[in-house]
TORROLO-447155 format. One record per residue: x, y, z of N, C-alpha, C, CB in turn; residue in one letter; residue number from 1. Coordinates in Angstrom, 1 decimal, m for minus. Glycine has a CB too. Layout:
<nodes>
<node <X; Y; Z>; <X; Y; Z>; <X; Y; Z>; <X; Y; Z>; A; NUM>
...
</nodes>
This chain:
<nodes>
<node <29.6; 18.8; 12.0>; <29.1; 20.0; 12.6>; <28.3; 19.6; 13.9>; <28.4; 21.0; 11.7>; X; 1>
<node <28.6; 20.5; 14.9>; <28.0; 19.9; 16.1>; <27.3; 21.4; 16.5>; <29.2; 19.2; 17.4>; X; 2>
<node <25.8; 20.8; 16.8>; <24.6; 22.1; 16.9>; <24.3; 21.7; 17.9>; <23.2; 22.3; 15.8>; X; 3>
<node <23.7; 22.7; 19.1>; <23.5; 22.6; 20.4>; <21.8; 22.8; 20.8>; <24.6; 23.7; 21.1>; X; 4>
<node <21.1; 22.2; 21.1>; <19.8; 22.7; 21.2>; <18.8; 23.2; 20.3>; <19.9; 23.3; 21.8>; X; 5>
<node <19.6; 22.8; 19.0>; <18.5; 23.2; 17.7>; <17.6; 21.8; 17.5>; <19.4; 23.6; 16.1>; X; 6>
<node <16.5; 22.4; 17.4>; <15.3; 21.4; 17.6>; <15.3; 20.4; 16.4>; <13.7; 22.3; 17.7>; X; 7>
<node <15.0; 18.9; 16.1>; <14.9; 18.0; 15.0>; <14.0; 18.8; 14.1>; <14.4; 16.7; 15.3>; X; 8>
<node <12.6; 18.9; 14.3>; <11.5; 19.7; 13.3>; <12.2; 20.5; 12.3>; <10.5; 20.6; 14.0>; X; 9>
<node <13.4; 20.9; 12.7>; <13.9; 22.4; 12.0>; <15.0; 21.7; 10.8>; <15.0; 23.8; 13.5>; X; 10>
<node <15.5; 20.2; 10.8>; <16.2; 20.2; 10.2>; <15.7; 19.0; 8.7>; <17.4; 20.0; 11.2>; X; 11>
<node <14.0; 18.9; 9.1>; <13.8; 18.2; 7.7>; <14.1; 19.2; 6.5>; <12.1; 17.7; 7.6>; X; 12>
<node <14.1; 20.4; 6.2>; <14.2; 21.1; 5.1>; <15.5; 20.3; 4.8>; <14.2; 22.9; 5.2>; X; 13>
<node <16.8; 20.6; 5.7>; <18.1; 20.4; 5.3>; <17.7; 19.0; 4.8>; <19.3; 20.6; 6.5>; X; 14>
<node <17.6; 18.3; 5.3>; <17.1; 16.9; 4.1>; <16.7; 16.8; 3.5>; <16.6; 15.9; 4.2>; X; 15>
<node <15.8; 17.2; 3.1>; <15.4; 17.4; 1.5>; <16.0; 17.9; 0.4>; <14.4; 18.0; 1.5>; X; 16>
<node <16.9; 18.4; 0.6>; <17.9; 18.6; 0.0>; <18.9; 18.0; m0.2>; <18.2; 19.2; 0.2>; X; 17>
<node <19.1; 16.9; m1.8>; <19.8; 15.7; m1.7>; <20.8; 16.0; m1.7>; <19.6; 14.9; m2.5>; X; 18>
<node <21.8; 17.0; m2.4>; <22.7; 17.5; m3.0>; <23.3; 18.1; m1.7>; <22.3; 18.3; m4.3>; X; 19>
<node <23.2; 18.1; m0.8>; <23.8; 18.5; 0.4>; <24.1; 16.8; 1.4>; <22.6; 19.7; 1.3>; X; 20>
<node <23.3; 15.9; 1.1>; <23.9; 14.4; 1.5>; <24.0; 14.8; 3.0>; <25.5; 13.9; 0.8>; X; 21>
<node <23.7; 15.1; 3.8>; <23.0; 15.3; 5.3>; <22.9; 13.8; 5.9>; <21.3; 16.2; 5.3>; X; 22>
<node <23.4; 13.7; 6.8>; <23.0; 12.8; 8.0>; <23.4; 13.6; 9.0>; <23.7; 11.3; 8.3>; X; 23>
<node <21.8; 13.0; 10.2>; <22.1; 13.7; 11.5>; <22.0; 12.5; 12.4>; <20.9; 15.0; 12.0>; X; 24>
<node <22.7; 13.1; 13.3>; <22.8; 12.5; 15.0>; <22.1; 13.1; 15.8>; <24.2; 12.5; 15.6>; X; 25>
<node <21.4; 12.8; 16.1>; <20.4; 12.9; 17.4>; <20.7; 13.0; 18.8>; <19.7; 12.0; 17.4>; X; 26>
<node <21.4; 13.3; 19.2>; <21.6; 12.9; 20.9>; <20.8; 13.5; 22.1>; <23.1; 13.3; 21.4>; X; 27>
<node <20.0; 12.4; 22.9>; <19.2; 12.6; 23.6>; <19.5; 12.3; 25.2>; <18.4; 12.0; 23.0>; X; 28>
<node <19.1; 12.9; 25.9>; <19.6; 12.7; 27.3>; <18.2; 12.9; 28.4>; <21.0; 13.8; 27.6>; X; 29>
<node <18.4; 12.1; 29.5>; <17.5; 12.3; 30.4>; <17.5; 12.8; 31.1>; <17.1; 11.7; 30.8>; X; 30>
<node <16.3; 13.9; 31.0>; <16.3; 15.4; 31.3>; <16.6; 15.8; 32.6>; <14.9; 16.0; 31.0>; X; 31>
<node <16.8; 14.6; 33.8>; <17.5; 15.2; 34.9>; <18.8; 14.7; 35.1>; <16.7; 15.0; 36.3>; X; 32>
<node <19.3; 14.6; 34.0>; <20.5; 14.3; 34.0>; <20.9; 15.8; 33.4>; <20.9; 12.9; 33.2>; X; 33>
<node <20.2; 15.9; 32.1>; <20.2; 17.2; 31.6>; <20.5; 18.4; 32.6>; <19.1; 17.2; 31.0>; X; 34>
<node <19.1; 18.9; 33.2>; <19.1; 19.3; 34.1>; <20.1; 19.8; 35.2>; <18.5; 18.9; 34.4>; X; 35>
<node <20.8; 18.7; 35.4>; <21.8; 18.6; 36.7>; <23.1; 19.0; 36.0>; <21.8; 16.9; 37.5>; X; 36>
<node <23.5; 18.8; 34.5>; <24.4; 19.3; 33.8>; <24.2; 20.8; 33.5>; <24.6; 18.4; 32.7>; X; 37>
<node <23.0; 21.1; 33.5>; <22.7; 22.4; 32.9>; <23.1; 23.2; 34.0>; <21.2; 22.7; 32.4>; X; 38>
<node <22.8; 22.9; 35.8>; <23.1; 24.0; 36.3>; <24.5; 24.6; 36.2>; <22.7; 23.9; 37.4>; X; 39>
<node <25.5; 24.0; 35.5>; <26.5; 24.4; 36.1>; <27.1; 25.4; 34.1>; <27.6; 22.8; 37.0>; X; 40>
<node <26.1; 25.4; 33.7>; <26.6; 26.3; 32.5>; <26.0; 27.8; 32.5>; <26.2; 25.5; 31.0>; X; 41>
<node <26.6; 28.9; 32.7>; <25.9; 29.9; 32.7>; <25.3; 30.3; 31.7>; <26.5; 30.7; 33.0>; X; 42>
<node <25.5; 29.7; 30.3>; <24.6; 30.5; 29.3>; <23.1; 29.8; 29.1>; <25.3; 30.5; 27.9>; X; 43>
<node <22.6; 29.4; 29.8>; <21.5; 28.6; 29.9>; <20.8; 29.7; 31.2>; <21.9; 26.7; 30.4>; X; 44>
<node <21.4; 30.3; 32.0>; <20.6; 31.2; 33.2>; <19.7; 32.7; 32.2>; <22.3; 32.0; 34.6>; X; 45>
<node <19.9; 32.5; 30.8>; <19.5; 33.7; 29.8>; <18.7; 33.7; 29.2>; <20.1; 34.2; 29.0>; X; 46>
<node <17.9; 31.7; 29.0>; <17.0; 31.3; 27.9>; <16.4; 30.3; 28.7>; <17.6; 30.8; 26.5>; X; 47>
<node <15.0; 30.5; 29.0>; <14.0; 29.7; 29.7>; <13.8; 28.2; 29.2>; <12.7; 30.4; 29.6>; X; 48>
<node <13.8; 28.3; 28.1>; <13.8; 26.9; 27.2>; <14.9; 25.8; 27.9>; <14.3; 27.4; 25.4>; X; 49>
<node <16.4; 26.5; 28.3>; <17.1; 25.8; 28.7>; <17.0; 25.3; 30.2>; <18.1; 26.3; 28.4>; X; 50>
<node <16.3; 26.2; 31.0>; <16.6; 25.7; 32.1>; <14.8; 25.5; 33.1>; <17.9; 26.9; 32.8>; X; 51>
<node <13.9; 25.9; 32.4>; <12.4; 25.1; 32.7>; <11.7; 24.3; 32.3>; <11.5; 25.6; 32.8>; X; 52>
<node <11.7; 22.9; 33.1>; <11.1; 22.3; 33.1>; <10.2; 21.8; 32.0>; <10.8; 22.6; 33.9>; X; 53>
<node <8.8; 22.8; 32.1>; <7.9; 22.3; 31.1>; <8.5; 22.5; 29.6>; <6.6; 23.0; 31.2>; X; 54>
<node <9.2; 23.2; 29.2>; <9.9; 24.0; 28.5>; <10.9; 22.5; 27.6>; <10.7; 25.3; 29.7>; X; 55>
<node <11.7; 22.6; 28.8>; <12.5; 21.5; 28.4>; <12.3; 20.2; 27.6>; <12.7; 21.2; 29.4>; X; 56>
<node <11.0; 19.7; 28.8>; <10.8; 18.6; 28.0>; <9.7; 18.5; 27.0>; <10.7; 17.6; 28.7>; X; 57>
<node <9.0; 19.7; 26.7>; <8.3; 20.1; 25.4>; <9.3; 20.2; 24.3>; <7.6; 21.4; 25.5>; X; 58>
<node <10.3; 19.8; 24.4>; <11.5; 19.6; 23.2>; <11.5; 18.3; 23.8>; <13.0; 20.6; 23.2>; X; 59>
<node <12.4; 17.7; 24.5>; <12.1; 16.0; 24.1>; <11.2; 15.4; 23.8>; <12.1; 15.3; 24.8>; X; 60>
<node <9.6; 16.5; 23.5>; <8.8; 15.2; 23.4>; <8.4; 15.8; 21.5>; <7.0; 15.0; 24.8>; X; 61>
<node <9.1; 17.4; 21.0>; <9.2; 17.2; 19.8>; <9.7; 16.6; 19.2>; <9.3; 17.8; 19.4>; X; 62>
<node <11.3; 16.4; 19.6>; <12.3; 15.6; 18.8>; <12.3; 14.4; 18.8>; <13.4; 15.8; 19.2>; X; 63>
<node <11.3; 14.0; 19.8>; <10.8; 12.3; 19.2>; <9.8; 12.3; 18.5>; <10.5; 11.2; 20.3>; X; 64>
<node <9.1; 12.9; 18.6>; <7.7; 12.8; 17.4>; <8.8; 13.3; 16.2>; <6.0; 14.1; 17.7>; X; 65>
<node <9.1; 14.7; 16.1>; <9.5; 14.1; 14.4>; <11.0; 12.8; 14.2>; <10.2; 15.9; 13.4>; X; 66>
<node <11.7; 12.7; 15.2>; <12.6; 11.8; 14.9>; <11.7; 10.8; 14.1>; <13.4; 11.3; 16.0>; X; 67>
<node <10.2; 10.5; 14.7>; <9.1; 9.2; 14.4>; <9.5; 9.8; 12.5>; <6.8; 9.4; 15.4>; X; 68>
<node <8.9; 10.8; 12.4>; <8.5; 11.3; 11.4>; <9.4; 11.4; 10.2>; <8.1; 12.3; 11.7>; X; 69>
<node <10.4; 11.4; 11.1>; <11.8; 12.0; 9.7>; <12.8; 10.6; 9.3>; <13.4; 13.5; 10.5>; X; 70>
<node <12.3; 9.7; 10.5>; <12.9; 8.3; 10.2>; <12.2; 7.5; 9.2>; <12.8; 7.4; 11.4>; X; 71>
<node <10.7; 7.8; 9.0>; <10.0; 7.0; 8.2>; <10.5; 7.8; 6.6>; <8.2; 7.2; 8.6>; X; 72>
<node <10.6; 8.8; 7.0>; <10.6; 9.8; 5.6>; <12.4; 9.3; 5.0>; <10.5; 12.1; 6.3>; X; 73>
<node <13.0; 9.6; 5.8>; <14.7; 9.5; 5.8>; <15.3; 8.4; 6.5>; <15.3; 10.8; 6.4>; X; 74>
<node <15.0; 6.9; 6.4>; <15.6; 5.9; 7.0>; <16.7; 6.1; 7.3>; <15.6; 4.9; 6.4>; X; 75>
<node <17.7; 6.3; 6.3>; <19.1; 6.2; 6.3>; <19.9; 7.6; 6.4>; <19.4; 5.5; 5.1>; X; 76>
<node <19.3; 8.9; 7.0>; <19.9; 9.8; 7.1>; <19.5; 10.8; 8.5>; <19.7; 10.3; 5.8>; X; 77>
<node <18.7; 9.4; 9.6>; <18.7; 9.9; 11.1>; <18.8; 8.8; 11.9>; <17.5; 10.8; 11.5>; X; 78>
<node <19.7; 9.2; 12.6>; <20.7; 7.9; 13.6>; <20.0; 9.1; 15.4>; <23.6; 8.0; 13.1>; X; 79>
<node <19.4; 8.2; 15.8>; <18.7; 8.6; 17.3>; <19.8; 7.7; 18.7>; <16.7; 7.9; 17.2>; X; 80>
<node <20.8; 8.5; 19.1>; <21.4; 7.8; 20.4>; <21.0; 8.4; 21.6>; <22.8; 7.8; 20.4>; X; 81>
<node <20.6; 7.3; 22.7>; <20.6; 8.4; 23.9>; <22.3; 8.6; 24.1>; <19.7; 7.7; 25.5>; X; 82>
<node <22.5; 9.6; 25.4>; <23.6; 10.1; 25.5>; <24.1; 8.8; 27.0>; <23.4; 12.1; 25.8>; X; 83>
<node <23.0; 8.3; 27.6>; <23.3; 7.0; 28.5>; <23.7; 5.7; 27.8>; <22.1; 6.8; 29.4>; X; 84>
<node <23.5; 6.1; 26.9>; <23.6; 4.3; 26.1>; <25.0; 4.6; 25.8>; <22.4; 3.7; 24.3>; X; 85>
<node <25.2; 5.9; 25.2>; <26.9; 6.7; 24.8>; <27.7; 6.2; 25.7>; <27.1; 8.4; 24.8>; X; 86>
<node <27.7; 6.5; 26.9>; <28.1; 6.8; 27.8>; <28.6; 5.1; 28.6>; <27.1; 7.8; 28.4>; X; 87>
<node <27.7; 4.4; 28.5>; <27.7; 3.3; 29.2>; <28.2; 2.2; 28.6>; <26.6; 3.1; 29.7>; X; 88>
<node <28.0; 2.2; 27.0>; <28.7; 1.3; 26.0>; <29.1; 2.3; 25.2>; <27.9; 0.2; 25.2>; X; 89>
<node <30.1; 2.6; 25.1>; <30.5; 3.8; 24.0>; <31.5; 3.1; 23.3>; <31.2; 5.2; 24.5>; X; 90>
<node <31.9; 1.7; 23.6>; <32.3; 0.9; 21.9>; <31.1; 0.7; 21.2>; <33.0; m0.8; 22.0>; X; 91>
<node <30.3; 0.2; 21.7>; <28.8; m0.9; 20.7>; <28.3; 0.9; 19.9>; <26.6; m2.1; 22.4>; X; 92>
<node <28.1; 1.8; 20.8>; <27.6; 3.2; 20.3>; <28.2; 3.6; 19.2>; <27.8; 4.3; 21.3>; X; 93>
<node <30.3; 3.7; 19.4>; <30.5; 4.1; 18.4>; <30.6; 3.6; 17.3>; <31.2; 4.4; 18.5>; X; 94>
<node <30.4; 1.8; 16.9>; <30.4; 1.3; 16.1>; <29.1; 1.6; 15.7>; <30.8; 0.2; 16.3>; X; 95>
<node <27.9; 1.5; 15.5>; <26.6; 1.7; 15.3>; <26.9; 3.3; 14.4>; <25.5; 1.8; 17.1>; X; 96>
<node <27.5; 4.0; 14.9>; <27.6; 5.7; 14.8>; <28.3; 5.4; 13.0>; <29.0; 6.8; 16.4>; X; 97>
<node <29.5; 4.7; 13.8>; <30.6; 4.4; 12.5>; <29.9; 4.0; 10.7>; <31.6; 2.7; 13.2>; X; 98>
<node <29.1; 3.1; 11.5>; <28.3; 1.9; 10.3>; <27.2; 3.5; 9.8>; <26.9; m0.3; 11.3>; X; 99>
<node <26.8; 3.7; 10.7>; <25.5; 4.7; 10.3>; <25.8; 5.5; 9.3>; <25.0; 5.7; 11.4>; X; 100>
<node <27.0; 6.3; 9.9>; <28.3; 7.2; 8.5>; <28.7; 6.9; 7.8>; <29.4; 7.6; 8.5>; X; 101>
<node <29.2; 5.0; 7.3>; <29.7; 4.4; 6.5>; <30.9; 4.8; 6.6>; <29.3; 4.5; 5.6>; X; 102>
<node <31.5; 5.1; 7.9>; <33.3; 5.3; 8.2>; <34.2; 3.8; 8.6>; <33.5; 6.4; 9.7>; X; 103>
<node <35.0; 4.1; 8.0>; <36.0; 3.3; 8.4>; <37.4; 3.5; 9.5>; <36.4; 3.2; 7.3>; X; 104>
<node <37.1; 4.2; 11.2>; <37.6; 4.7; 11.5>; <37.8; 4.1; 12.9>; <37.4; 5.7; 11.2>; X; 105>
<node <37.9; 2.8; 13.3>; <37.6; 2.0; 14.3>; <38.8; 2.3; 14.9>; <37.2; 0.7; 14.1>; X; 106>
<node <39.6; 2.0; 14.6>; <41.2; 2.1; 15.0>; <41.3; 3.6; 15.7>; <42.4; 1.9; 13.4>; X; 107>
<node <41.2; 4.6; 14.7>; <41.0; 5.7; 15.7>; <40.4; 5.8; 16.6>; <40.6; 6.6; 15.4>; X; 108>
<node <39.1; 5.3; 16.9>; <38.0; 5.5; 17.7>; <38.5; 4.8; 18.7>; <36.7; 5.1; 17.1>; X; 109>
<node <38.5; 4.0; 18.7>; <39.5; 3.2; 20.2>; <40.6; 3.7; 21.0>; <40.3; 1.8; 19.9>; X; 110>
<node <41.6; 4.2; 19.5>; <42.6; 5.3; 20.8>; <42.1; 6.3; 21.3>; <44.0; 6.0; 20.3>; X; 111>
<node <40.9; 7.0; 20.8>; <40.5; 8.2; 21.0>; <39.4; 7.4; 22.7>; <39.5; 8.9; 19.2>; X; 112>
<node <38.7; 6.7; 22.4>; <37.8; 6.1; 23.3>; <38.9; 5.8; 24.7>; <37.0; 4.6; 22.5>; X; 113>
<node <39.6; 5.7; 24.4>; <40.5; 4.4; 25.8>; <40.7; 5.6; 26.5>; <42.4; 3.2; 25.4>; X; 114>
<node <41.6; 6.6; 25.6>; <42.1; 7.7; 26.1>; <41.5; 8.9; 27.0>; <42.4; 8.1; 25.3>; X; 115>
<node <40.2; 9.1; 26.4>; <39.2; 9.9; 26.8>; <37.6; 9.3; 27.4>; <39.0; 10.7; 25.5>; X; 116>
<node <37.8; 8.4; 27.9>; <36.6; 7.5; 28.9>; <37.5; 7.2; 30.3>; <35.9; 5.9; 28.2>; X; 117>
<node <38.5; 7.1; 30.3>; <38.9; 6.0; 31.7>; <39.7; 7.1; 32.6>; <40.3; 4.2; 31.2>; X; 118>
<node <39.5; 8.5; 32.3>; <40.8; 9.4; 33.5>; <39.8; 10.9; 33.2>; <43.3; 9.5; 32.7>; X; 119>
<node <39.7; 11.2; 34.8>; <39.1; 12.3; 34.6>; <40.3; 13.6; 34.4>; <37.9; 12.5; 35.8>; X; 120>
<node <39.9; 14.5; 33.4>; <40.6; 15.6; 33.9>; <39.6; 17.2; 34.3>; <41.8; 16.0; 32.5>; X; 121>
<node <40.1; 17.8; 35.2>; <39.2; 18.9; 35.6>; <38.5; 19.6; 34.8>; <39.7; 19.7; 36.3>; X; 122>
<node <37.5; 20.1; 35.0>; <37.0; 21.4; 33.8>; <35.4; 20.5; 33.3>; <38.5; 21.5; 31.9>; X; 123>
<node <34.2; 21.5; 33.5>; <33.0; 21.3; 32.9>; <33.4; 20.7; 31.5>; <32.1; 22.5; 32.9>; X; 124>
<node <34.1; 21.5; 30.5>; <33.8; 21.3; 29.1>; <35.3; 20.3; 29.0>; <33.7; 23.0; 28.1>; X; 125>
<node <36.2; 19.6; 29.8>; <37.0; 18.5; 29.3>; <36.1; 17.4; 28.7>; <37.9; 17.9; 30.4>; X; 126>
<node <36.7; 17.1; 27.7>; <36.5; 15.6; 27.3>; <37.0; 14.2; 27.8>; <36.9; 15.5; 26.1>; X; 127>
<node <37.6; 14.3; 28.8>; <38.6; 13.8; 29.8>; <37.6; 13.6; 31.0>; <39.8; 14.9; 30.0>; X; 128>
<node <36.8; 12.3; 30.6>; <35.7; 11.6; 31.6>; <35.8; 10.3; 31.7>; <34.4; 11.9; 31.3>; X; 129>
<node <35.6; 10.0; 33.1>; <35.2; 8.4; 33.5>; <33.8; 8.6; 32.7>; <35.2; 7.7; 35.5>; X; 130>
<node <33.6; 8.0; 31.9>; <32.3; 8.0; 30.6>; <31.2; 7.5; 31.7>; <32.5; 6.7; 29.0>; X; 131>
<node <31.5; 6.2; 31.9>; <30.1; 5.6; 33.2>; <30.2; 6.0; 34.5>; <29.9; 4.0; 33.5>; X; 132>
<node <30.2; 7.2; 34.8>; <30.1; 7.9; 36.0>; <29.0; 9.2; 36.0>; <31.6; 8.5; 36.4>; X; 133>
<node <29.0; 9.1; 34.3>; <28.0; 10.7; 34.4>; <27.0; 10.5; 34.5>; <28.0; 11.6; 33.3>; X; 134>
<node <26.2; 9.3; 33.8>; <24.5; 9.0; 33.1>; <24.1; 9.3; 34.0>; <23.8; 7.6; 32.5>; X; 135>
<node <24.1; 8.9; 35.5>; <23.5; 9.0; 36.5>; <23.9; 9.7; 37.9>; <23.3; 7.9; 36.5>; X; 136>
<node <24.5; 10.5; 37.5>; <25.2; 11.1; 38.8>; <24.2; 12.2; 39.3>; <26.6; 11.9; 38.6>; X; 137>
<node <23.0; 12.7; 38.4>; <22.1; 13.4; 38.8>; <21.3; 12.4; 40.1>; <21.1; 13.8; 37.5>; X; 138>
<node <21.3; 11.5; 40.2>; <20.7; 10.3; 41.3>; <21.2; 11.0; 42.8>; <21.6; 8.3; 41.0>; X; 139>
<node <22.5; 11.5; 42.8>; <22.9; 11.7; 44.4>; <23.5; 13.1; 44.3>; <24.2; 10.6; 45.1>; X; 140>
<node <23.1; 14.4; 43.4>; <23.2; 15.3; 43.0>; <21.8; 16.3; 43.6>; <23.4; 15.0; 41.8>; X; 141>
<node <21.0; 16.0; 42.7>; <19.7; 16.3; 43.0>; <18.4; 16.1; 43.8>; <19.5; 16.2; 42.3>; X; 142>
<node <18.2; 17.2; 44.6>; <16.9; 16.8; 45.5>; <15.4; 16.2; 44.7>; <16.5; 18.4; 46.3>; X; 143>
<node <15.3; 14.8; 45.6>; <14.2; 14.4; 45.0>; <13.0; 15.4; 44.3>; <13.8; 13.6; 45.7>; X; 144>
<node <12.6; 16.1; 45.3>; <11.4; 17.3; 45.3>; <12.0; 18.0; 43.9>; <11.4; 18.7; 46.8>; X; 145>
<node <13.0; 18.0; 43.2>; <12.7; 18.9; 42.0>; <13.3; 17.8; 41.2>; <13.4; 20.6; 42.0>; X; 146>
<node <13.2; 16.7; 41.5>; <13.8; 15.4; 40.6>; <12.0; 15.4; 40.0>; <14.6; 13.4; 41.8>; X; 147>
<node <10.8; 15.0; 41.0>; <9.9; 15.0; 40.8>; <8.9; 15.6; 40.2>; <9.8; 15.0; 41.4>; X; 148>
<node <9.4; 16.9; 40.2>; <8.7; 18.0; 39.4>; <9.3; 17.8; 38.3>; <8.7; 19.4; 39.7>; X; 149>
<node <10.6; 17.6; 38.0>; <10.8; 17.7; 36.4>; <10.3; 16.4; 36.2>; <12.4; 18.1; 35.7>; X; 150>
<node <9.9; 15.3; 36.5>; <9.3; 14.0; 35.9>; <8.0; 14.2; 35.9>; <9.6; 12.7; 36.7>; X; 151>
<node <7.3; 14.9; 36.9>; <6.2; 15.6; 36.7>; <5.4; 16.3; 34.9>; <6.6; 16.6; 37.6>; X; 152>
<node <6.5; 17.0; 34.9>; <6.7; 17.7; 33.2>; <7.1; 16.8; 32.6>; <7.9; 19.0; 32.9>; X; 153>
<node <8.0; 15.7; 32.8>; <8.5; 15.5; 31.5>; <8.2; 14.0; 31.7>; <9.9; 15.9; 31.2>; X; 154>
<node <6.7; 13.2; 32.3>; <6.2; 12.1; 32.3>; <6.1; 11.3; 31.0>; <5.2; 12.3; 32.7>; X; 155>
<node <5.5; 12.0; 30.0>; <5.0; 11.6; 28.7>; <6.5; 11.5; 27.8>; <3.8; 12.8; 28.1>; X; 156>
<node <7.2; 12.6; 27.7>; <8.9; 12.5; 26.9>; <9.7; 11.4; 27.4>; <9.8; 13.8; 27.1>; X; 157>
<node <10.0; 11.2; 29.0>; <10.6; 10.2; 29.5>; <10.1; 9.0; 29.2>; <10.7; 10.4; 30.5>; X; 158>
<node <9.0; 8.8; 29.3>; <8.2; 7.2; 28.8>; <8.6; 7.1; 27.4>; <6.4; 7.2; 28.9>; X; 159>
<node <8.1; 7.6; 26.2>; <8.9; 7.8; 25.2>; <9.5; 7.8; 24.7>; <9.1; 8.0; 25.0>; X; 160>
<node <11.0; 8.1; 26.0>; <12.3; 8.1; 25.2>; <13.2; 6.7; 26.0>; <13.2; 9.8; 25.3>; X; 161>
<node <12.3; 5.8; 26.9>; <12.2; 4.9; 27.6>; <13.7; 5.3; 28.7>; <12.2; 3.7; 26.6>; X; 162>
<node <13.1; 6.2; 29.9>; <13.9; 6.8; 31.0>; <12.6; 6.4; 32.0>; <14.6; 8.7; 31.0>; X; 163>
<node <12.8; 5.6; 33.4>; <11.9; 5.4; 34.0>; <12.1; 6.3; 35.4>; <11.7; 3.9; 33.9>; X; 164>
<node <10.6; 6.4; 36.2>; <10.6; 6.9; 37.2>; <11.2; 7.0; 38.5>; <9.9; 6.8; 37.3>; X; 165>
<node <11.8; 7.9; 39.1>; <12.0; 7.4; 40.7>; <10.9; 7.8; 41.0>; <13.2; 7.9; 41.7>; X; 166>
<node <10.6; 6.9; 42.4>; <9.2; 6.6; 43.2>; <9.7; 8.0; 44.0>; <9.0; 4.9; 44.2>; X; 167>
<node <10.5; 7.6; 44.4>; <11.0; 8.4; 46.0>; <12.3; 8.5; 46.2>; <10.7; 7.6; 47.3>; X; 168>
<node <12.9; 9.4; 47.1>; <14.4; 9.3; 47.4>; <14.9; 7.9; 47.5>; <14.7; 10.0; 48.6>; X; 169>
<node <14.5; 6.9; 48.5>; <15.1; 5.7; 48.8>; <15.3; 5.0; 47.2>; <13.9; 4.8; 49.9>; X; 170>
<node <14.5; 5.4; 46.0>; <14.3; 4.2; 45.3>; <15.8; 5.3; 44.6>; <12.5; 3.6; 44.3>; X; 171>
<node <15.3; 6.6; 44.0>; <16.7; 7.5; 42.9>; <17.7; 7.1; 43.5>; <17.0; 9.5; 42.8>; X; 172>
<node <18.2; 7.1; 44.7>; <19.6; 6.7; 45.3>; <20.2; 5.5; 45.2>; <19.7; 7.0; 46.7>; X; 173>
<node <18.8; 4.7; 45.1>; <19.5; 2.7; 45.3>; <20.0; 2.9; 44.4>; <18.7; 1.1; 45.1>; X; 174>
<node <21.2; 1.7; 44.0>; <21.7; 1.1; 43.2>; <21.4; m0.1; 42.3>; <22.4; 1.0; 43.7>; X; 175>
<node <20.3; m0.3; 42.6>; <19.2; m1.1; 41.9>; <18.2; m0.5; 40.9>; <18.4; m1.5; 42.8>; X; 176>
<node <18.3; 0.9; 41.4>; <17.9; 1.7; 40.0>; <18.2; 2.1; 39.2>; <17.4; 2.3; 39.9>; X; 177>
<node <17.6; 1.2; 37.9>; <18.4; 1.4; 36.5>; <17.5; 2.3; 35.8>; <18.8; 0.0; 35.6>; X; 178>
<node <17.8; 4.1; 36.0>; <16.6; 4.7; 35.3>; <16.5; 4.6; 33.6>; <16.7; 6.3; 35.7>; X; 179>
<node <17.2; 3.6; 32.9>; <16.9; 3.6; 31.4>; <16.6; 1.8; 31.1>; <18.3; 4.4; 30.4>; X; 180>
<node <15.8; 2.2; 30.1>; <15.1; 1.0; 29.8>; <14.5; 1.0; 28.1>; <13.8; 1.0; 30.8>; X; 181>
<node <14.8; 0.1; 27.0>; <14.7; 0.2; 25.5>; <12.9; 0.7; 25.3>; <15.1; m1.8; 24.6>; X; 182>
<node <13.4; 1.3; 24.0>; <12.5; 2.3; 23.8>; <12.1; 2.1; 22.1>; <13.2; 3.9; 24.2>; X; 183>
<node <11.4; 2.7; 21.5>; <11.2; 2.4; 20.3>; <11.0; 3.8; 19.7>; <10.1; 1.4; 20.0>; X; 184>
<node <11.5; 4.0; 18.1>; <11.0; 5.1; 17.4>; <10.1; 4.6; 16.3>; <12.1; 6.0; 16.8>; X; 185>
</nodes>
């Protein structure tokens, strides 16, 4: 089942409940990557949570405090990916994902992977993406001035979820800037 913006805090009950056997996936993304994907969905123009700033990343910085919390509690029933690590190794990701589930489904996963990473097809919601083209396309998308302000807000979550700063326009645009960097829960 795939839930869209429901907060981690909300889903310790469901774990505690053995007899339902629950693992979650976590997917986390940096919030002006976020951001820069969000403008183009209209149902996000209806709920402030989705599209401000402080807002925003006052949820990245819940869902890592309890991810901290629910990992100690539930080792083996919360798997935390960013959506750039997905994106940029999505063999090593899906294997990790695979082992986490205890699936045996590699063979699929590769025709499905080859197929659906290497050819774009049109449409916001295709699955039909050059996979390492997205993490960072917010870089030459977005005006630094509101790159800033949301790093502004979301200083403390991005450190955290180990996404580092642009200084300035010259530095978000190089190609030398690699805005992710290993992180710990």
């Amino acid at each position: 089942m795939k839930l869209v913006r429901l907060r981690l805090r909300l889903i310790e009950e469901i774990l505690d409940d053995k007899a339902l056997n629950v693992k979650v996936i976590l997917l986390v993304r940096d919030p002006r990557g976020l951001m820069q994907s969000r403008r183009h969905r209209h149902f996000c123009e209806l709920s402030p949570d989705c599209w401000e700033p402080p807002l925003v990343c006052a949820d990245l910085l819940s869902d890592y405090l309890a991810a901290r919390h629910i990992m100690q509690k539930y080792p083996d029933r919360l798997m935390v990916i960013r959506f750039e690590d997905l994106t940029l190794k999505p063999n090593i990701t899906t294997d990790q994902i695979l082992k986490f589930l205890k699936l045996d489904a590699r063979q699929a996963f590769d025709k499905f992977l080859k197929k659906h990473t290497t050819v774009e097809v049109a449409g916001v919601h295709s699955t039909f993406k050059v996979s390492r083209n997205i993490p960072f396309k917010w870089k030459h998308v977005l005006d630094f001035g509101y790159v800033n302000n949301l790093q502004m807000s979301c200083r403390e979550a991005m450190r955290l979820w180990g996404y580092k700063m642009a200084h300035n326009e010259t530095h978000m645009m190089s190609n030398e800037f690699h805005p992710i960097e290993d992180y710990t829960i």
